[in-house]
Every structure is written in structure tokens, then in C-alpha cells.
C-alpha positions as CSV (number, residue, x, y, z in Angstrom):
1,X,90.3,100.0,95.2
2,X,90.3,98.1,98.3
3,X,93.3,99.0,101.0
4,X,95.2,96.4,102.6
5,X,97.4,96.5,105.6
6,X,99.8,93.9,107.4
7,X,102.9,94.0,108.6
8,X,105.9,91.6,110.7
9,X,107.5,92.6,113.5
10,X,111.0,92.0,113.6
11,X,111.2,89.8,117.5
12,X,112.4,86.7,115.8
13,X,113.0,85.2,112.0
14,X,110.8,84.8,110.3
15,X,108.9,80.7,110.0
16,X,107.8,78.9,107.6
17,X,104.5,79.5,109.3
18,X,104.8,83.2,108.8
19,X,105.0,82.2,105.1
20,X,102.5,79.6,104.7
21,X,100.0,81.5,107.0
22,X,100.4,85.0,105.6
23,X,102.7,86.3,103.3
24,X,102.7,83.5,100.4
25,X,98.6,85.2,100.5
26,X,100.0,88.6,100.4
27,X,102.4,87.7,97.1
28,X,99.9,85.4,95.5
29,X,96.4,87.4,96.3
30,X,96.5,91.0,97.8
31,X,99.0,92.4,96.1
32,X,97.4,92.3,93.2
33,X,93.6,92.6,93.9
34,X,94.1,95.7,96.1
35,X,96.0,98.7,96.8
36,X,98.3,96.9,99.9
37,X,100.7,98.3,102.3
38,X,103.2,95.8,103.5
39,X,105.2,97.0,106.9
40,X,108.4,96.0,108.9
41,X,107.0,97.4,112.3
42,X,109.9,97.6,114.1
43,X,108.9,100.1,116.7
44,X,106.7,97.2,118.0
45,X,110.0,95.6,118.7
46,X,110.9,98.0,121.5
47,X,108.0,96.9,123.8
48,X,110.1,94.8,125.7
49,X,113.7,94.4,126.6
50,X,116.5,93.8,123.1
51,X,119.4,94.1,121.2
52,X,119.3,97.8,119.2
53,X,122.1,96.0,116.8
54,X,119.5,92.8,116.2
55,X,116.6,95.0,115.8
56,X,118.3,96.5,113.3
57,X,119.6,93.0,111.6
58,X,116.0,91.8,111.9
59,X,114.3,94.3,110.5
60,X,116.4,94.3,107.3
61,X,116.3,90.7,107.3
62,X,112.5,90.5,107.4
63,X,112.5,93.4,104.2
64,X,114.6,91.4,102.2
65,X,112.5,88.1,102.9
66,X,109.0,90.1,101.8
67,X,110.6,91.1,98.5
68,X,112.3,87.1,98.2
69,X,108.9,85.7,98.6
70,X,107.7,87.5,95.8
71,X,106.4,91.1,97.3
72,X,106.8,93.3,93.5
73,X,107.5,97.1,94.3
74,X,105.5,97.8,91.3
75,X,101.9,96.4,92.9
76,X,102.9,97.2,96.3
77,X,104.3,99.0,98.6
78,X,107.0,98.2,101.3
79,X,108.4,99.8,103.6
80,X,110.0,100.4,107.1
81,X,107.0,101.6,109.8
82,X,109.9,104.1,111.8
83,X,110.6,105.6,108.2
84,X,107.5,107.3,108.2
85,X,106.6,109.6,111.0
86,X,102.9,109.4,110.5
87,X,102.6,106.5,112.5
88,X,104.2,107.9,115.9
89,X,101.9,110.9,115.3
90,X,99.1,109.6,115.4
91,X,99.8,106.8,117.8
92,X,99.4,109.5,120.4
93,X,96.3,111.1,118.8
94,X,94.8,107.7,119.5
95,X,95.9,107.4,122.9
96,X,93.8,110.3,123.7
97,X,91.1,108.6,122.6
98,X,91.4,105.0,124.1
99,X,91.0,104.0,127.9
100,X,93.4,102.2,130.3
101,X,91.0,99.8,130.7
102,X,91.1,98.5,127.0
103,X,95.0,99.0,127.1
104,X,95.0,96.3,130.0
105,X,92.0,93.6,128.6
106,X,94.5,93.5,125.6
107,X,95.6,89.6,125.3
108,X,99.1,90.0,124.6
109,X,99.8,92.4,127.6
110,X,98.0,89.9,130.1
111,X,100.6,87.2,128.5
112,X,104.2,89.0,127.9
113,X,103.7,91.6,130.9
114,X,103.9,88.6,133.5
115,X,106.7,87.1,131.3
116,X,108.8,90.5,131.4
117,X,108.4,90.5,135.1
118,X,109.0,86.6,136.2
119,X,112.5,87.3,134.3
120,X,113.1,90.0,137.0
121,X,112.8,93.0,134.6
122,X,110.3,96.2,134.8
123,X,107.3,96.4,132.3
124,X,107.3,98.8,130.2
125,X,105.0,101.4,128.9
126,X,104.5,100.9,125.6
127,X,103.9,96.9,125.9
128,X,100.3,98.1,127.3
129,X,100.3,101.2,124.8
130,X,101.9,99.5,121.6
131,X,97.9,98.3,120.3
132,X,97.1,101.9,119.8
133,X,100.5,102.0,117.7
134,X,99.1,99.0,116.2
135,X,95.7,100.9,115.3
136,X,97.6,104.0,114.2
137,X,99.5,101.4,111.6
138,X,95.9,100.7,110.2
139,X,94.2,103.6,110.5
140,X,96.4,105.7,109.2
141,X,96.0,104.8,105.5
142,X,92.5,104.4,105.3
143,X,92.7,100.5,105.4
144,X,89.9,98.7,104.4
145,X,91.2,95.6,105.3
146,X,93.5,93.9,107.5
147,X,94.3,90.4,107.0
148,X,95.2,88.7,110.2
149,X,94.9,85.6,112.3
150,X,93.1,85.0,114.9
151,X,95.5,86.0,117.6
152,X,95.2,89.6,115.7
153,X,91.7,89.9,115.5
154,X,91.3,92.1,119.1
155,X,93.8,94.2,118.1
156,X,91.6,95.1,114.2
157,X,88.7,94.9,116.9
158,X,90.7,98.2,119.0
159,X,91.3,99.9,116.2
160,X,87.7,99.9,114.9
161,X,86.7,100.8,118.0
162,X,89.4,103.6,118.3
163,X,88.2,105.1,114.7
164,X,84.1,104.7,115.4
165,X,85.2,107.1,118.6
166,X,87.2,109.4,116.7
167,X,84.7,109.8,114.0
168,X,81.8,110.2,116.9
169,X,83.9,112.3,118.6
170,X,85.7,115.0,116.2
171,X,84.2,114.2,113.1
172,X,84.2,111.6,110.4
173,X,87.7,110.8,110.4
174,X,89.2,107.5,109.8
175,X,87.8,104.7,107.6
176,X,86.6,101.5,110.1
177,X,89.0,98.9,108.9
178,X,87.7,95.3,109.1
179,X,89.8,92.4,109.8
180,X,89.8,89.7,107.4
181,X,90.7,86.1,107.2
182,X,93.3,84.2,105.6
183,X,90.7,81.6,104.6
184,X,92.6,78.4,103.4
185,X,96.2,79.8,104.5
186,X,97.7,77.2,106.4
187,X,97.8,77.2,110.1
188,X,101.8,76.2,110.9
189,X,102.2,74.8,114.3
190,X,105.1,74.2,116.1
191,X,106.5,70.5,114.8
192,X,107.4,70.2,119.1
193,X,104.5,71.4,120.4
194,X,101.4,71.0,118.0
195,X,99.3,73.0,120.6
196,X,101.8,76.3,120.0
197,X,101.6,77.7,116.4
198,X,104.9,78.3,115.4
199,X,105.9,81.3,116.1
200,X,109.3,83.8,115.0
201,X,109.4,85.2,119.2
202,X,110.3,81.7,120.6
203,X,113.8,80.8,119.7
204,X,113.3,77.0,121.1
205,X,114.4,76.3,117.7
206,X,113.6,72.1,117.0
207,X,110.0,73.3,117.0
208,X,110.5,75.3,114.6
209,X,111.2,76.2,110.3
210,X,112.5,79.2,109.6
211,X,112.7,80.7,106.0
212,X,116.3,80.9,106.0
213,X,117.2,77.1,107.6
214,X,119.5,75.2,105.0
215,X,118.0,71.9,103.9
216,X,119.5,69.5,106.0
217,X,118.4,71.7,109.2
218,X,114.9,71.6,107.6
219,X,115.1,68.1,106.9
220,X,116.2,67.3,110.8
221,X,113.1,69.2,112.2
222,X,110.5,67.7,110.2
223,X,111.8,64.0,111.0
224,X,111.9,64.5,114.5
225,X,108.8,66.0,114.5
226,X,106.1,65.1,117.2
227,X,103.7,63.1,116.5
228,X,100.9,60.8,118.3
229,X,100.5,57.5,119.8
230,X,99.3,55.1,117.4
231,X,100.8,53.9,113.9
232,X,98.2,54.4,111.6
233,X,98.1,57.9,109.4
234,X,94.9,59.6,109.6
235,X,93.8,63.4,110.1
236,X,91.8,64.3,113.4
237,X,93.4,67.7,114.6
238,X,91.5,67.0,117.9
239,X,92.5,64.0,118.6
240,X,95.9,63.5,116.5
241,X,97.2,67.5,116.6
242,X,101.0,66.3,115.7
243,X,100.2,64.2,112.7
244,X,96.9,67.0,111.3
245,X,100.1,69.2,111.6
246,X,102.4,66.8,109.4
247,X,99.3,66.6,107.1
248,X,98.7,70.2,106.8
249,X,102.1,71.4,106.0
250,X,102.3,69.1,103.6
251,X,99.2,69.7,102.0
252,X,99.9,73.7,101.9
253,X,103.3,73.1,100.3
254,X,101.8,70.8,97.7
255,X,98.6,72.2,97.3
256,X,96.9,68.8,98.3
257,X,94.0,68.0,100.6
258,X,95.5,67.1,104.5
259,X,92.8,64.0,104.6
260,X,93.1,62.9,101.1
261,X,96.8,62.8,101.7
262,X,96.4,60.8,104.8
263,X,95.1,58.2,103.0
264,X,98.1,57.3,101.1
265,X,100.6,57.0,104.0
266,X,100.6,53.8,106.0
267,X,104.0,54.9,108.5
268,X,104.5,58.2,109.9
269,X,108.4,57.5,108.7
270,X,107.2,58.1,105.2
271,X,104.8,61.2,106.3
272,X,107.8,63.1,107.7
273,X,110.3,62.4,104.6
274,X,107.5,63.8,102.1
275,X,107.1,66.5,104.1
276,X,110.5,67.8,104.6
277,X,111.2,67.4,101.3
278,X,108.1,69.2,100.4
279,X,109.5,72.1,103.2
280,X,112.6,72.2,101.4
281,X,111.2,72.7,97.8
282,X,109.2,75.4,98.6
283,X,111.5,77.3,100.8
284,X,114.2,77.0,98.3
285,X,113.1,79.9,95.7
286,X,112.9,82.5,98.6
287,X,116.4,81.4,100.1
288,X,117.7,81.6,96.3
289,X,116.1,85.8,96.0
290,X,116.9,86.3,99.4
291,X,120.8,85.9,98.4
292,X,120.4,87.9,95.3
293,X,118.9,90.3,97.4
294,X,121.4,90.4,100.1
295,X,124.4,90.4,97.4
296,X,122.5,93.7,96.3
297,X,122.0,95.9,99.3
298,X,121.2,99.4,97.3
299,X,118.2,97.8,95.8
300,X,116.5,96.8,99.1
301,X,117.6,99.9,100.2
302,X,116.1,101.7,97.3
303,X,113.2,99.8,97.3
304,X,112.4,100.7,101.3
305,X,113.1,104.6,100.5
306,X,110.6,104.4,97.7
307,X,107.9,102.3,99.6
308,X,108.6,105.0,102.4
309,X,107.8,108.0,100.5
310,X,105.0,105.9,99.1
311,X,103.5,105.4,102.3
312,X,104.3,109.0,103.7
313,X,101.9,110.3,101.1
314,X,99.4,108.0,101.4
315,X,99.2,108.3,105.4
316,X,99.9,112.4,105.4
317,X,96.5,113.7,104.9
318,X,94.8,111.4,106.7
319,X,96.9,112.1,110.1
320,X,97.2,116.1,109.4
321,X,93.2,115.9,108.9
322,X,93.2,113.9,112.6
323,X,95.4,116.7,114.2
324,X,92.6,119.3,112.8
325,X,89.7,117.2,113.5
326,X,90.8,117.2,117.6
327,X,91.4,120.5,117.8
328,X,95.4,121.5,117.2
329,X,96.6,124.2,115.6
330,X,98.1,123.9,111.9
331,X,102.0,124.7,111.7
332,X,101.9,128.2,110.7
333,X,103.8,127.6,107.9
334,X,100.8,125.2,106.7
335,X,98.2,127.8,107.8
336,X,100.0,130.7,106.0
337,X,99.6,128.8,102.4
């Protein structure tokens, strides 16, 4: 069976474009045409300055949100990626293999590195090592496939290029993971700035839905949402991006076509009540599980113990096999049986 891995990182809450984007695929596809791993990484949090006692919040938050959305225990598993040590293990591994010069082409430490130091701060290390991390998520469980968008796709890119080395290197090793696209998953963008996709790190907030916003708030966002000069409703992403957004989020909460739906609109007024209210229909199942959830700790807790034994398994030989394959020494304990 096919293995899929994908994960959130717990920087921010989680949108409404994480949802329509990614994970209503994972719930409604992957889970149940594959063998999928599904992965708070919250040592990718650390990269950069933060708050140990938000990481913390956030991380739980985002575990409770994968199960709300409909993430079953029983065709997947999820789990915690600091609750298995597999990943930190072989992270290094893989740093022995990549080059500084990769580390430093990486896209998201040309962007945040200048951030981190504009706000007076230092950089840290592992915001130009955290891709191998990244790599070592994948490649640690054999993944086949990783589904991601297209600000992911250098990062499935490393890590192919990280296990071909391996393999060349010390032996076949590590399955070469391809990255995969969420075909018709909608592309969110932020309802302020409809060049930005909307994203969990930026806490501008107007801009953006998250999964957890009561109704009204949700309502409020989408009406004063940016649109485009011109009063008549018609879908051109180029030349129209605030409207094409309007359009698409309504069309991936109600399953419609964004240019068909164009068609029946003739004020953007209209547009932006049937698309909050569309918002706020679809969000409300997943803010109904997420309070069950959170009114029942020791299940998510059980559930994130279970998906972490699950996953220590399933990553275990793999990394020990790494550890042999570049040349250290079993523990002697191991060696002795």
C-alpha cells in the first residue's frame, strides 16, 4: 500500500486555507486509499524565536483540529513528531549527507533569515538545518508520497535528493519519496491581500479564517473582504485576484464551479454574504468535534500515544538500518541478540 506523509507545524492556528487546501484531502482521500502518517511537527516550531507555553497550546490545538476534521485513528495514524525519536536521529544522519550550499538555496531561509535579523534578533542554526529535519520526517517511513503545495515542493525535491545520495552512497537505503499534488484542493488566499495565500504564521488577522473563528468573526472577514475595481462578477485570477478568491472559496465550500458561479452574481455585496455563509457552514462541524474533543482531553491524549507508538515502529527499522548502512556501531545490547 501506498505511504503518505504530511504534517502542520504549530507557528500559528490553523486557516481555513489549511483546511480547504490540505487536510479536508487528507480526511476525504488519503486516509483511506493509503497507509498515511499525519504529524504535528512541532520541533519545526523552534527554528525561530517563541513562546515554549504556546508551542505547547498550539501543538495540542492543531492535534485536536486533525481529529475534528475528520482524521479516524483506525485508518490513520497521528501523532506528535518530538514523541518519536526517530526523527531527531536521523535528521543528523542526513545532515551528513547534505551540503551547506543546498541548506542556503532553500526558499524559506532566504525569506525568514532576513526577517529574524531586520527584527534585531540572531539566526539561528536550525532555520537553515530544519529541511533536512523536514526530509528525515519523510524519509523516515518509507513515504511514497508527500502531498504538498507548491511552496513545499523544494523541500520533497531535498529530500529525494538527500535519499538518491544515501542510497548511492551507503547502500540502498531509503525509498525516494515523490511529492504529489493536491489537484482540485482549493488555493485559500488571504481575503486582504489576494496575492499572499493565507497563511497560519501571519497573525495580521482581517486577512485571514481560522478554523476556530466564531461565526460572526467569520462573517466580518469575508464582507470586508478585498476585492477589485469594477462592479460586475466575473472570474479572471489575473486580472480580478480578490473576487477569483471570493469565487474560489465559495466554490470549494459548496462544491461548485468558481466561473459557473460567477455567473449568477450581479453585486459583489451578494458574492461576499454567500460566501461567508458558506465559510460558516462548513467550519461549523469541525468547531462542533473540536469541543467534544477538547471536553475530552484523555482521548486526544490516547489517541497521540497510540499514533506515537504507531509511528515509532514504522520509522525504527528504517533509521536503525541508516545508522548501519553509514557505518556506526549497533548498541551492544542490539549486537549481543
Amino acid at each position: 500500500m501506498t505511504r503518505v506523509f504530511s504534517g502542520v507545524k504549530p507557528t500559528g492556528h490553523l486557516t481555513l486555507g489549511n483546511y480547504l487546501g490540505a487536510m479536508r484531502r487528507w480526511v476525504a482521500v488519503d486516509q483511506h486509499r493509503s497507509d498515511a502518517l499525519f504529524c504535528v511537527v512541532d520541533l519545526h516550531a523552534l527554528t525561530v524565536d517563541h513562546d515554549p507555553a504556546r508551542v505547547r497550546r498550539l501543538s495540542r490545538q492543531a492535534a485536536s483540529l486533525l481529529l475534528a476534521t475528520g482524521l479516524d485513528p483506525e485508518l490513520c495514524t497521528v501523532f506528535v513528531q518530538s514523541h518519536v525519536d526517530e526523527h531527531a536521529r536521523l535528521s543528523y544522519l542526513l545532515e551528513c549527507v547534505a551540503t551547506d550550499g543546498e541548506m542556503r538555496r532553500m526558499i524559506q531561509y532566504k525569506e525568514k533569515a532576513p526577517r529574524e535579523r531586520s527584527r534585531g534578533g540572531s539566526v539561528r542554526l536550525s532555520l537553515l538545518t530544519y529541511p533536512v529535519l523536514m526530509a528525515a520526517d519523510i524519509l523516515a517511513y518509507g513515504t511514497d508520497e508527500v502531498p504538498v503545495g507548491d511552496d513545499q515542493t523544494q523541500h520533497v525535491e531535498l529530500a529525494r535528493d538527500l535519499a538518491v545520495r544515501f542510497n548511492q552512497r551507503y547502500g540502498h537505503t531509503f525509498v525516494v519519496p515523490r511529492a504529489t499534488s493536491p489537484g482540485s484542493a482549493a488555493r485559500v488566499m488571504n481575503l486582504q491581500d489576494p496575492a499572499s495565500k493565507m497563511g497560519k504564521s501571519d497573525d495580521a488577522g482581517p486577512g485571514i479564517v481560522y478554523l476556530l473563528d466564531e461565526p460572526d468573526v467569520v462573517r466580518r472577514k469575508v464582507m470586508r473582504a478585498v476585492t477589485d475595481s469594477g462592479s460586475d462578477v466575473v472570474y479572471d485570477r489575473e486580472e480580478r485576484p480578490g473576487l477569483a478568491n471570493l469565487l474560489e472559496i465559495l466554490a470549494a465550500c459548496t462544491g461548485g464551479d468558481p466561473a459557473e458561479l460567477a455567473g449568477g452574481y450581479d453585486s459583489y455585496g451578494a458574492l461576499k454574504k454567500d460566501t461567508a455563509e458558506a465559510v460558516v457552514e462548513v467550519l461549523r462541524p469541525v468547531q462542533e468535534r473540536h469541543k467534544e474533543l477538547c471536553a475530552d482531553p484523555g482521548y486526544v491524549d490516547g489517541v497521540l500515544r497510540e499514533g506515537a507508538g504507531k509511528a515509532r515502529a514504522a520509522a525504527r527499522p528504517t533509521v536503525d538500518a541508516a545508522y548501519r548502512a553509514i557505518g556506526l556501531l549497533p548498541p551492544v545490547d542490539a549486537a549481543a541478540r
